[in-house]
C-alpha positions in Angstrom: -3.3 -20.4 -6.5 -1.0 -20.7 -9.6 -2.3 -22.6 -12.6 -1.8 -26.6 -12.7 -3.9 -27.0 -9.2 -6.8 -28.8 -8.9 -9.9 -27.3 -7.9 -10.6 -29.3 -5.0 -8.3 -30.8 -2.6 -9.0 -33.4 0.2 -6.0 -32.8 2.9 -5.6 -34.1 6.6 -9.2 -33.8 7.2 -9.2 -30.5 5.3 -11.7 -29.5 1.9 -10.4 -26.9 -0.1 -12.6 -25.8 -2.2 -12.5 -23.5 -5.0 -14.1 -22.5 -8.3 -12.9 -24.6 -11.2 -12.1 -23.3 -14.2 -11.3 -26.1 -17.8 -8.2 -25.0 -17.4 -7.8 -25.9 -14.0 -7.2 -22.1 -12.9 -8.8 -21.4 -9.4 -10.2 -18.8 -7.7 -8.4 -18.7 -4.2 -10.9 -19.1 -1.5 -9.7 -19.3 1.7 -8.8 -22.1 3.9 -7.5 -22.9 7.5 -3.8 -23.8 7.9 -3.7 -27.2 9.3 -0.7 -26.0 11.4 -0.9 -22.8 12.2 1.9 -22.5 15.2 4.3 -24.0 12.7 3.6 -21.9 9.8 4.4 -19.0 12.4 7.6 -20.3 13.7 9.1 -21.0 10.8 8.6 -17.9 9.7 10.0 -16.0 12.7 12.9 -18.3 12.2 13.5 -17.0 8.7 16.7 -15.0 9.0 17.1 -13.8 5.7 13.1 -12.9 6.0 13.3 -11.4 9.4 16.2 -9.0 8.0 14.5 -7.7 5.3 11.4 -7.4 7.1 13.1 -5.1 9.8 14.4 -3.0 7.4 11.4 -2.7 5.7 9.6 -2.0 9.6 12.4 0.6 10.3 11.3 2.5 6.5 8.0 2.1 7.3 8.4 4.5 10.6 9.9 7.2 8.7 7.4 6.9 6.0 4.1 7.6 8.7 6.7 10.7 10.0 6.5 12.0 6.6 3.2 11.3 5.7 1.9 13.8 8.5 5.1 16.2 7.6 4.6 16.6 4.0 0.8 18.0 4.8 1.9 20.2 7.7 4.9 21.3 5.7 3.6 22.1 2.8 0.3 24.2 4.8 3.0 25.8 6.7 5.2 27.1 3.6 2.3 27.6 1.3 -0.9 28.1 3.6 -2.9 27.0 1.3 -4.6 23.0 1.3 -4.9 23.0 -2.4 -1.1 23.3 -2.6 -0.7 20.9 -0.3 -2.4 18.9 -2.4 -0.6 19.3 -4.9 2.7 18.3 -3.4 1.1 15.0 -2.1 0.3 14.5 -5.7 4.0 14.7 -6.3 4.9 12.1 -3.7 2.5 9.8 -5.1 2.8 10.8 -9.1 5.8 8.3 -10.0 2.8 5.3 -9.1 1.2 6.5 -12.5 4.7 7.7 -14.3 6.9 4.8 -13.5 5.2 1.8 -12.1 5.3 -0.3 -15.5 8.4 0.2 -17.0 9.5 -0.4 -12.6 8.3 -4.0 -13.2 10.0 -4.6 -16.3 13.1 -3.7 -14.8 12.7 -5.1 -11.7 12.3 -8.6 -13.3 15.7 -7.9 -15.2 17.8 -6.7 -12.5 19.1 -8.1 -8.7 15.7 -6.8 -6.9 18.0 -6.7 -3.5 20.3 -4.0 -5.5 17.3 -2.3 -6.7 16.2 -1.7 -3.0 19.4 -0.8 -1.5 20.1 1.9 -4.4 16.0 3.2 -3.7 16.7 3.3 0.0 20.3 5.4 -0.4 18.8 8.1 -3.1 15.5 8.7 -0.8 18.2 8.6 2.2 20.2 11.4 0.4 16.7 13.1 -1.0 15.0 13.8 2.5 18.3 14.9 3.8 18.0 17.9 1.4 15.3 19.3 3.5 16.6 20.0 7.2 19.8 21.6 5.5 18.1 23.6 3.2 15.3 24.6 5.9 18.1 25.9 8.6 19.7 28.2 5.4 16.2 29.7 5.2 16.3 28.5 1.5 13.3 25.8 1.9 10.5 26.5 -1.3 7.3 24.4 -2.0 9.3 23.8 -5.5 12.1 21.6 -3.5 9.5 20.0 -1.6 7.1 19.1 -4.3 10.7 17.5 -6.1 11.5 15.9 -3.1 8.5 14.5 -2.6 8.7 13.5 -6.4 12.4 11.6 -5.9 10.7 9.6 -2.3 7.7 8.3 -4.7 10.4 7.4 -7.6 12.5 5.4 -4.6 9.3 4.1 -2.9 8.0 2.2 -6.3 11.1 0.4 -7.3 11.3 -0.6 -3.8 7.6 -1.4 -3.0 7.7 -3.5 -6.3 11.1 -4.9 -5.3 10.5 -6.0 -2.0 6.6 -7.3 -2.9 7.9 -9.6 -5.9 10.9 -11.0 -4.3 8.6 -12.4 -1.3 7.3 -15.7 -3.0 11.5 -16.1 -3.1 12.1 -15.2 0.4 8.8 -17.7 2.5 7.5 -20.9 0.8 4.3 -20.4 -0.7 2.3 -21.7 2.4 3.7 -18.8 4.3 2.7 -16.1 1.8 -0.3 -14.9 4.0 1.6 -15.2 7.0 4.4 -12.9 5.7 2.2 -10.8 4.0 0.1 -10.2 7.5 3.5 -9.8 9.4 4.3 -7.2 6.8 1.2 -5.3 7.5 1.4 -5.5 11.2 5.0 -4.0 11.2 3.6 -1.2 8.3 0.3 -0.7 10.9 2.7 -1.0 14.2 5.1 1.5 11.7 2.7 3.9 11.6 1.6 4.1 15.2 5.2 4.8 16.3 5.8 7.7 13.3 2.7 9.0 13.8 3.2 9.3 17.2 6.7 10.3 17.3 5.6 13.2 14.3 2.9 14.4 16.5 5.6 14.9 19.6 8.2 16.8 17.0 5.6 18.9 15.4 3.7 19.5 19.0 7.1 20.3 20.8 8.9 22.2 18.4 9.1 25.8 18.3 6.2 26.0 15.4 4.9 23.0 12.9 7.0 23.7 10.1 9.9 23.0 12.0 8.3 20.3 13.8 7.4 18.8 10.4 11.3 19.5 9.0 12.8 17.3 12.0 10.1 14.7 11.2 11.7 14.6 7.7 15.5 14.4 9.1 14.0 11.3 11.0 12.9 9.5 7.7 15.8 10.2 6.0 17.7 8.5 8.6 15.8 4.9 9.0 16.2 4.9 5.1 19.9 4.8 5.8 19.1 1.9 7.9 17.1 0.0 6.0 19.3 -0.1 2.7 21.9 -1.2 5.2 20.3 -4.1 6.8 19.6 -5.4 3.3 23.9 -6.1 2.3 23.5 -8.8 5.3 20.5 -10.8 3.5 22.2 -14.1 1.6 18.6 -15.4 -0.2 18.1 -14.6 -4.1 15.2 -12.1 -4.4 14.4 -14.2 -7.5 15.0 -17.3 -9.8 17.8 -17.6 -11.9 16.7 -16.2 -15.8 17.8 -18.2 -18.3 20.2 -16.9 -20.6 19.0 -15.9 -24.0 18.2 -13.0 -26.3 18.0 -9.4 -25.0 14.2 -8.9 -25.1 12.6 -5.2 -25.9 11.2 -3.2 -23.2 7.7 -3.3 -24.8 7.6 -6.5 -25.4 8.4 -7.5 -21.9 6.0 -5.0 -20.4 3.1 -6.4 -23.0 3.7 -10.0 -21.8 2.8 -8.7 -17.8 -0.3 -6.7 -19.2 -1.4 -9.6 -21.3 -1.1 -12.0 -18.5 -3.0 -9.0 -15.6 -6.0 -8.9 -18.2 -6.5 -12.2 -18.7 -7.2 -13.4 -15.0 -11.0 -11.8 -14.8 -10.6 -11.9 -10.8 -7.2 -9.4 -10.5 -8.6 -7.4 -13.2 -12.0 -6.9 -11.4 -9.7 -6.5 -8.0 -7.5 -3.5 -9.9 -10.4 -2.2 -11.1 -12.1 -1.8 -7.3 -8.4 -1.0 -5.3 -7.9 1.8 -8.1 -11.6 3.4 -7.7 -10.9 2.8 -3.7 -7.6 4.7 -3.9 -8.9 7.8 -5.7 -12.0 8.2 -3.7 -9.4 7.9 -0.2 -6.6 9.6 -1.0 -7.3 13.2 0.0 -9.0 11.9 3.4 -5.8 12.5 5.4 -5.8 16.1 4.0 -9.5 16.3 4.9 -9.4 15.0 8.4 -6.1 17.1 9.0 -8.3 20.9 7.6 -11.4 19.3 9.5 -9.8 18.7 12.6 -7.9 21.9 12.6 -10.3 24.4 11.0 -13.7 23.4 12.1 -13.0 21.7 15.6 -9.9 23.2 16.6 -7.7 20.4 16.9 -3.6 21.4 16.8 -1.7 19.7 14.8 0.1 17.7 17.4 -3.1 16.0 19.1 -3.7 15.1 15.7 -0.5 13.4 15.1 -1.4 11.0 18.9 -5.1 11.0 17.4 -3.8 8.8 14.5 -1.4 7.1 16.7 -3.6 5.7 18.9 -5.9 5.3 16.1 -3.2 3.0 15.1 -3.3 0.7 17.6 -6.6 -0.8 16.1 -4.9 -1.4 12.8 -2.1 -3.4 14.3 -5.0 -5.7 16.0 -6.7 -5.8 12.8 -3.4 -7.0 10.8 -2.5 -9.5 13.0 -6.0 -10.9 12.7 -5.9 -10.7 9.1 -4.0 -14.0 8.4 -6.5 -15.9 10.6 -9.7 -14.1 8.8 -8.0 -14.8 4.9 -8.1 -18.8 5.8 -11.9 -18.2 7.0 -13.4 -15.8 4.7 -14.0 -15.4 1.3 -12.2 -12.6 -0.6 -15.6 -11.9 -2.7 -17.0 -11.1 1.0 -13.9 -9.6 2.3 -14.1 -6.9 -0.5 -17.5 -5.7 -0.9 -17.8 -6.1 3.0 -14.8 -3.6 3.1 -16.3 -1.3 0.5 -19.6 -1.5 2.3 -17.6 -0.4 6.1 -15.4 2.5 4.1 -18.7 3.8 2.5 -20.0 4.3 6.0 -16.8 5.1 7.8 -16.3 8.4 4.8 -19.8 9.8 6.1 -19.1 9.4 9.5 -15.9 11.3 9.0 -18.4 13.5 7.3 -20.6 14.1 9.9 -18.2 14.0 12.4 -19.4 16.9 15.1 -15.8 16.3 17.3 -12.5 14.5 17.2 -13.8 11.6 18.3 -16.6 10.5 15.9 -13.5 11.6 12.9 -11.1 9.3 14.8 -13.8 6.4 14.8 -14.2 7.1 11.0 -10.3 7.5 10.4 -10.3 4.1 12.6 -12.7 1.9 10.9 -10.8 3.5 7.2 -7.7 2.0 9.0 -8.6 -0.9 10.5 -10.1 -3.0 7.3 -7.2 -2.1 4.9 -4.3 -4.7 6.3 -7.2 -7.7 6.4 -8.2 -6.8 2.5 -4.8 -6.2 1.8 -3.5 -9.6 2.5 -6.4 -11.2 0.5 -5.6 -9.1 -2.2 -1.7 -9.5 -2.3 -1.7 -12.8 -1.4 -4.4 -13.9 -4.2 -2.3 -12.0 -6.4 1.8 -13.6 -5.6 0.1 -16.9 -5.5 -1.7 -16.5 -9.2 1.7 -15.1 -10.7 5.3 -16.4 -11.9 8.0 -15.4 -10.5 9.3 -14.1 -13.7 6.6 -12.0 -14.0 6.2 -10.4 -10.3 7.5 -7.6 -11.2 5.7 -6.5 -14.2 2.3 -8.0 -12.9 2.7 -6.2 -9.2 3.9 -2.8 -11.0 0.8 -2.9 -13.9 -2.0 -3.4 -11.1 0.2 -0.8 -8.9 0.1 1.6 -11.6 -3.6 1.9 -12.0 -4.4 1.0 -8.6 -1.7 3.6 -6.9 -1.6 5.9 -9.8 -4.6 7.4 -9.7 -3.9 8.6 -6.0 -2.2 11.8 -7.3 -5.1 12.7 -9.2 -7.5 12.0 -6.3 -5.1 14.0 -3.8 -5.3 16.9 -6.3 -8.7 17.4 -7.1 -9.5 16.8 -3.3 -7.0 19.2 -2.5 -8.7 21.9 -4.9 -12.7 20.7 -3.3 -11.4 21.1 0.7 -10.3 24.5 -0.6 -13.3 25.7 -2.1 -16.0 23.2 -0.6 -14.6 22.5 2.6 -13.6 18.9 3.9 -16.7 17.6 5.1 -18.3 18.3 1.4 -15.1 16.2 0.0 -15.5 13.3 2.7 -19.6 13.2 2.0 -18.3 12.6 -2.1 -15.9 9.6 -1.1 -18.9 8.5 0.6 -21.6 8.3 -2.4 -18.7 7.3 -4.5 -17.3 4.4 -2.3 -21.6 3.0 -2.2 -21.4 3.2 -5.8 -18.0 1.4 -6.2 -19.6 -1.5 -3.7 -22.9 -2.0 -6.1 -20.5 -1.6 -9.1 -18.3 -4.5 -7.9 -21.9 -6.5 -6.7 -23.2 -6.5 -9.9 -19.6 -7.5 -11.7 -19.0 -10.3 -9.4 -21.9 -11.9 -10.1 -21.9 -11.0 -14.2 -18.5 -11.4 -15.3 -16.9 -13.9 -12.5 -18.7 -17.7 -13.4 -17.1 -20.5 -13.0 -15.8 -20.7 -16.8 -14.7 -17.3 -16.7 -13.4 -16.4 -13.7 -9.6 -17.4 -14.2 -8.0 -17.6 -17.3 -4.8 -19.5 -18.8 -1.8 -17.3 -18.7 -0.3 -16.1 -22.1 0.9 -18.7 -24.2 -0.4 -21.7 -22.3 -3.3 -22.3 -25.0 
């Protein structure tokens, strides 16, 4: 909830209740939507919404082909996982590099023409690799820089299109839009996991299977940059004219605001541990499947496809459970079912007891996610989206490439199972961690503070 609400709010039968703060900052805790069919419909009756959301649906399919490609590709020109590793790392590095200067710039320029340009330049990136791959001139250097130039497009995009929501659904459609978001990102990656597994499982080898998975993604980039000339909505408010500010001084003014609202800086804190401790379990389960149970690559492609299917459920649920459960519980809950889920990947003595832990992993992400995101648009100002989404991006995200490199280098001298039984003991600790936090740091007086300037 932005600052300026009360704390507790009688409405058509309805008690919202929330933690005051003596500024009259709130902790968002969840409440039913008195209306919940017409929330929907007038969301599904967005048009400029709808556009941007099938664009973002169509990326989002050529983004799970690649996410199975770039591990299979880079195993299959390098044969070696800790390589592999480090061209993930790539993909994911600009999170870390860019993010914050992203969301200075992001809340300077047309955010629509920021994600048309990201979509065309990963569009002509990805295309790089089919043509290069049928000369016979493909090299783990190109693929690690292409990976490099999709993560550069993916976080002025991902900022982009995640600031300019509160613009494009009035704010009591937030968690609606952000749940539709995640179903078409969940429903995304059932279709390009499934449709990676068939290319890699039909083709002639993997490599090439994983090369046409690329030439796929390439192409529903094209797409979804070109749906975007048709949306008429401003991505943002109109900035009122005035003196050229410095870089630094904008990006100190979206840091200064982040760390002074306890809750998102406890919640960056958690996502970022999260991320590092996760983000070499898709390598894992991929050497695990393959080099202890004997799983080809293709099954595991329609493994995590039908896998899928669960997370779809669970993001269309995950409007419904934000208005009926508290984020305090949705977060250590999760941290509690990911702690379990990493050892019974761990553990896991056939593809099925891996696919329930890859499942469960899965499953609780879109329900947190729209807490999280939602909490987070609501709390902010439009004109600083960008720079508040990028700064708890950058930790949160950033430290993925880190995580996917030093997971990389354990699977390949520990094995995976040692590397999944880690993210276990480290997830347990992150969930007593955030206990003990939650109850020390976020009171009443000190959970929420004014923004910058508003003393």
């Amino acid at each position: 909830m932005r600052a300026g609400r009360t704390a507790r709010r009688e409405d058509e039968g309805r008690t919202d209740v929330t933690m005051a703060t003596k500024d009259s900052t709130p902790v968002a805790e969840p409440t039913p939507d008195p209306a919940p069919g017409r929330r929907w419909r007038g969301l599904l009756t967005n048009r400029d919404f709808m556009i941007v959301w099938g664009g973002f649906t169509v990326s989002s399919v050529g983004t799970a082909l690649s996410h199975l490609a770039v591990p299979i590709l880079a195993l299959g020109l390098s044969g070696s996982p800790a390589v592999a590793g480090l061209v993930g790392a790539a993909r994911l590095a600009p999170y870390l590099l860019l993010n914050l200067l992203a969301g200075v710039f992001i809340d300077r320029w047309d955010r629509r023409r920021v994600m048309i340009v990201a979509d065309l330049g990963r569009f002509a990136a990805l295309a790089t690799i089919p043509v290069a791959y049928a000369f016979d001139a493909l090299t783990i250097a190109h693929l690690a820089a292409i990976a490099f130039l999709e993560g550069v497009g993916h976080v002025f995009s991902a900022v982009s299109h995640l600031s300019a929501l509160s613009k494009l659904v009035p704010e009591e459609q937030l968690a609606s839009a952000n749940a539709l978001n995640e179903v078409a990102d969940s429903a995304a990656g059932v279709c390009g996991s499934a449709l990676s597994g068939a290319l890699i499982g039909l083709a002639r080898n993997s490599t090439l299977g994983a090369v046409c998975s690329y030439a796929v993604d390439a192409v529903t980039y094209l797409l979804s940059g070109a749906s975007l000339l048709f949306v008429r909505t401003s991505f943002q408010e109109e900035r009122p004219a005035g003196e050229r500010r410095s870089v630094m001084t904008d990006l100190k003014e979206g840091m200064a605001f982040l760390w002074r609202q306890r809750l998102l800086r406890l919640l960056m804190v958690m996502v970022t541990l999260i991320n590092f401790l996760q983000a070499p379990l898709t390598l894992a389960t991929i050497v695990l499947a393959t080099e202890d149970l004997g799983v080809n690559a293709g099954l595991i492609g329609l493994v995590l496809a039908a896998v899928g299917l669960g997370t779809v459920v669970s993001a269309f649920a995950a409007s419904w459970l934000r208005e009926r459960v508290s984020l305090r519980t949705m977060a250590l809950g999760s941290l509690a079912l990911w702690a379990a889920a990493a050892a019974m990947m761990a553990a896991a003595p056939s593809i099925v007891l891996l696919a329930a832990g890859v499942l469960v992993t899965n499953m609780l992400w879109p329900i947190f996610a729209v807490s999280l995101v939602t909490y987070r648009l609501s709390a902010t100002p439009d004109h600083l989206q960008g720079r508040v989404n990028s700064a708890f991006r950058t930790l949160s995200f950033g430290v993925e490439p880190l995580g996917l490199a030093i997971g990389g280098a354990l699977i390949a001298s520990e094995g995976p199972r040692f590397l999944c039984w880690g993210a276990a003991v480290g997830l347990l600790a992150v969930l007593l961690g955030s206990v003990a936090a939650w109850r020390g740091t976020l009171t009443p007086e000190t959970a929420a503070a004014p923004p910058p300037g508003s003393a």
